[in-house]
N, C-alpha and C positions, 0 to 999 in steps of 0.2 A: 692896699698891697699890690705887687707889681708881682709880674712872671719872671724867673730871673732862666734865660736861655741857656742849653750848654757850654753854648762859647763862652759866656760872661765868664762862669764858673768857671771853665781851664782858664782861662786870663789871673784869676786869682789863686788856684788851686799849683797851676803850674801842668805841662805835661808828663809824658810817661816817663820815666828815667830808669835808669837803674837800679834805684832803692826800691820803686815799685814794681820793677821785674823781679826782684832779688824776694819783694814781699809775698807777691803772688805765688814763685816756685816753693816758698816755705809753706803757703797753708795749704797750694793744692797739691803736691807732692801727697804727703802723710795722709790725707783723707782719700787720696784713689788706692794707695795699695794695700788696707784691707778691700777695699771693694771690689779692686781686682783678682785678687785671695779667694774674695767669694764667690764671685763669677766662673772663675775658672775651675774649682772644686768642687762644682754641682754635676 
């Protein structure tokens, strides 16, 4: 078995785009604002 390096992997995976900006704001959105909720309420 071989090491497969970062780069190889974006070559096949593909860069950042805007599906996976668009993916990111959806999961981390919803999970900081309870946590912000509870931060701020202590």
């Amino acid at each position: 078995m071989s090491s497969i390096d970062f780069d190889e992997v974006l070559i096949h995976v593909g860069e950042k785009g805007r599906y996976q900006n668009i993916m990111y704001y959806l999961l981390c959105i919803p999970a900081t604002l309870p946590a912000a909720f509870l931060a701020f309420s202590q």
